[in-house]
FIDOGU-437293 format. One record per residue: y, x, z of N, C-alpha, C in turn. Coordinates in steps of 0.02 Angstrom, whole numbers, plus 50000, padded with zeros to 5 digits. Atoms other than C-alpha are relative to their C-alpha. Last residue first. Example, Ala and Ser with C-alpha at 12.3 -4.5 7.8 and 13.67 -1.06 7.14 Angstrom:
499414995849997499475068450357500554996150037499415004550000497755061550390500605004550000
This chain:
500474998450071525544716052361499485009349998500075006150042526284705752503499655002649954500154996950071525834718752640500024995549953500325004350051526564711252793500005003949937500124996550059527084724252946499614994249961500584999750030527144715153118500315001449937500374993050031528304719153246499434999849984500585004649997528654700153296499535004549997499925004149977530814703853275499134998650041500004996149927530544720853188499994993850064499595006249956529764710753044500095004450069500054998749938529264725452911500434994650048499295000949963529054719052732499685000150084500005001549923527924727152618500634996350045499645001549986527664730552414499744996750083499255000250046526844739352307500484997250042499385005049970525494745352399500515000449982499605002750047524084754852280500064993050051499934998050060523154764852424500294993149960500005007150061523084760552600500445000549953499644999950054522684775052722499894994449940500395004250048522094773152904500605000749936499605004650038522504787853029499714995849929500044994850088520964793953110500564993349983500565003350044521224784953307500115004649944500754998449989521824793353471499654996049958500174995249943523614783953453499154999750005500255004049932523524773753292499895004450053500384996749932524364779953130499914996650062499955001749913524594769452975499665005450049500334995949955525064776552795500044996750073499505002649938525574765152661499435004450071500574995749942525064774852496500504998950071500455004949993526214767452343499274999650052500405000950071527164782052307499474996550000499694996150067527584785352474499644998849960500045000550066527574775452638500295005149936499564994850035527584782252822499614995349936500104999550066526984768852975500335004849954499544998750043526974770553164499654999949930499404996349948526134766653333500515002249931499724993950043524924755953248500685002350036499594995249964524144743953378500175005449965499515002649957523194731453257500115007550044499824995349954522764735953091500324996450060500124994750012522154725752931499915005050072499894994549954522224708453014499765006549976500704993849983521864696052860500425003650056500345001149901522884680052850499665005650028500065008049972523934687552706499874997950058500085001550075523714707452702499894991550018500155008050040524324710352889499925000249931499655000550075524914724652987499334994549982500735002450020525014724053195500014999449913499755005450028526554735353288499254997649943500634997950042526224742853440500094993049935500115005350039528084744953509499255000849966500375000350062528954759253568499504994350006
């Protein structure tokens, strides 16, 4: 497993997320031994398993 880092443009939202869950526009990150972080109206993401980083385009 993989710590994977998420991104809004140049910004660093999250680094070492051990996993993500999306629904209904609520991108959920968990971080071993951290309060999972919740990010409200996300329309759209692309996951790079290649660089395992998560990009939030919108």
């Amino acid at each position: 497993m993989c710590a994977i880092t998420v991104r809004r443009g140049e910004e660093v939202v999250a680094e070492e997320v051990v996993e993500f869950r999306y629904e209904d526009g609520v991108l959920r990150l968990k971080k071993f031994f951290a309060e999972e972080i919740v990010l409200e109206n996300v329309k759209r993401f692309v996951w790079r398993e290649k660089d395992d980083t998560l990009h939030i385009l919108t």
